[in-house]
N, C-alpha and C positions, 0 to 999 in steps of 0.2 A: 504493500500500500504506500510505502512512504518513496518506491521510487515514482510511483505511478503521482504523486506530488510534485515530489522533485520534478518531472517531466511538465506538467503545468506550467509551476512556475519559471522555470527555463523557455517554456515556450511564449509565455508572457514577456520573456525580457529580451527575446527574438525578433516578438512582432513591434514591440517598444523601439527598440533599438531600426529596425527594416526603415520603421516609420520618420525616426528622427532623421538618419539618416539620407533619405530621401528627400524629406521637407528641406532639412540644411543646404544637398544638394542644389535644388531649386533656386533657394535663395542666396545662394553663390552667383548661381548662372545671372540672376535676376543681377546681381550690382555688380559682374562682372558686363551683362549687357548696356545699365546705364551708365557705367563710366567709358565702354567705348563708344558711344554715342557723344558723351561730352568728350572726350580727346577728338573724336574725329570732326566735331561741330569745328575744334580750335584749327585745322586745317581744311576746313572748308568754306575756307573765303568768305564765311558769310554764309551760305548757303547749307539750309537745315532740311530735313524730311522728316517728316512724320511719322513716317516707317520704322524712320531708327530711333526717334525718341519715343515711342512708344512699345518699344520691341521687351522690353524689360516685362513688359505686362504678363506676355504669354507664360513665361517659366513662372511670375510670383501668385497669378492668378491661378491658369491652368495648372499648374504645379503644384504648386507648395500648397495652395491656399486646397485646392481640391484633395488632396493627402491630407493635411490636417482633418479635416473633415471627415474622410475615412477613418483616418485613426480616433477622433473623435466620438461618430455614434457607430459604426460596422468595422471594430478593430480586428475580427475574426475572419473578414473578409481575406485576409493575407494566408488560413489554412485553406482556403477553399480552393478546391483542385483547378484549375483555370482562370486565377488570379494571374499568374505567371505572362501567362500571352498576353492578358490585357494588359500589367504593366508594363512591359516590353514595348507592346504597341502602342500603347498612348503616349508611354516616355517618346515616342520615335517621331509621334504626331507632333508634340508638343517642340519637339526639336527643328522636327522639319516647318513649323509657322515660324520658328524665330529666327530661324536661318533667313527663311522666305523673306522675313520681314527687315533684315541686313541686306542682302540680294537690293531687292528693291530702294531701300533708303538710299544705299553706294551709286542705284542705277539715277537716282533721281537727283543727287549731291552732282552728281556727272552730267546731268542734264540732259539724258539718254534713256532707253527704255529697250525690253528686252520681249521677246514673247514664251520665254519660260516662267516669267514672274508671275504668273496669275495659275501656271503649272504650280508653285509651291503653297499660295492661299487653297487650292482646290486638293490638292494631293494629302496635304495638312487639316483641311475638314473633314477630308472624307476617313483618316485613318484614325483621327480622333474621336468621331461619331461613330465609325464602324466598333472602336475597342470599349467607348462608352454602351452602346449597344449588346457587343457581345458578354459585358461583365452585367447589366442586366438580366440577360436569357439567364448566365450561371446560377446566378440568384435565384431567379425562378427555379428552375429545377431542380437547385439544392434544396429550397424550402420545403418544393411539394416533394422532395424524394426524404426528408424529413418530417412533413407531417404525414407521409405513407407510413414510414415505420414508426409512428408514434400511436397511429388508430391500428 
C-alpha cells in the first residue's frame, strides 16, 4: 500500500513539475519575443509592424496562459493516454503562428511581402484547432469509457 502512495504522490510532482515547466517555457519565448521586437524596432529606421510587436502574445497567451489553466482545473489531463500528441501538436501550432508572425513583421519592416505569409496564419490555425479539437474527443471518451466502468 505505501508504495502504491508513494507512486501518487510522485506522480503528483510529475504532472506539477511537466506543468511549471512548460508555462516557464512559454514565458521565456514570450520576452524573448518582445525584446526582439524592440532590438529590431532600434534598427529599423523607424519602421514598426504589428506582427512583430504583437508576436509575444501567441506563446504568453496560447501558451502559458492556456497551460496554467490546464494545470489549474484538468491537472490529470497530462495521465491521459493522448495528451502527448496534443501537446506536441499544439506546442508546434503555437510555434508555427509566432514564427509566422516574425516572417511577416521582417517582411513588412522590408516593405515587401511574400505569398507564404498567410501559409503560416493558416497552417498555425488549422494545427492549433485540429490538437484543441483532438484533446477534446480524448476527453470524451475517456469520461464515457469511465462512466462505462463505473455503472
Amino acid at each position: 500500500m505505501t508504495l502504491y502512495i508513494l507512486d501518487i504522490n510522485e506522480n503528483k510532482k510529475n504532472i506539477k513539475k511537466h506543468f511549471i515547466k512548460t508555462i516557464s517555457s512559454f514565458v521565456v519565448i514570450s520576452i524573448f519575443c518582445f525584446v526582439l521586437d524592440k532590438i529590431y524596432a532600434i534598427f529599423g529606421h523607424g519602421v514598426k509592424s504589428d506582427y512583430m510587436r504583437y508576436m509575444f502574445l501567441y506563446p504568453i497567451i496560447g501558451g502559458a496562459v492556456l497551460y496554467m489553466l490546464i494545470a489549474l482545473f484538468i491537472p490529470k489531463l497530462k495521465c491521459i493516454k493522448g495528451y502527448r500528441i496534443f501537446y506536441n501538436c499544439y506546442n508546434s501550432g503555437i510555434a508555427i503562428l509566432t514564427v509566422g508572425s516574425l516572417y511577416i513583421g521582417i517582411l513588412e519592416i522590408a516593405g515587401t511581402n511574400s505569398s507564404f505569409s498567410s501559409l503560416f496564419e493558416i497552417s498555425g490555425i488549422i494545427v492549433v484547432s485540429s490538437s484543441l479539437l483532438f484533446i477534446v474527443i480524448v476527453l470524451i471518451t475517456h469520461f464515457a469509457k469511465l462512466r462505462q466502468h463505473l455503472s
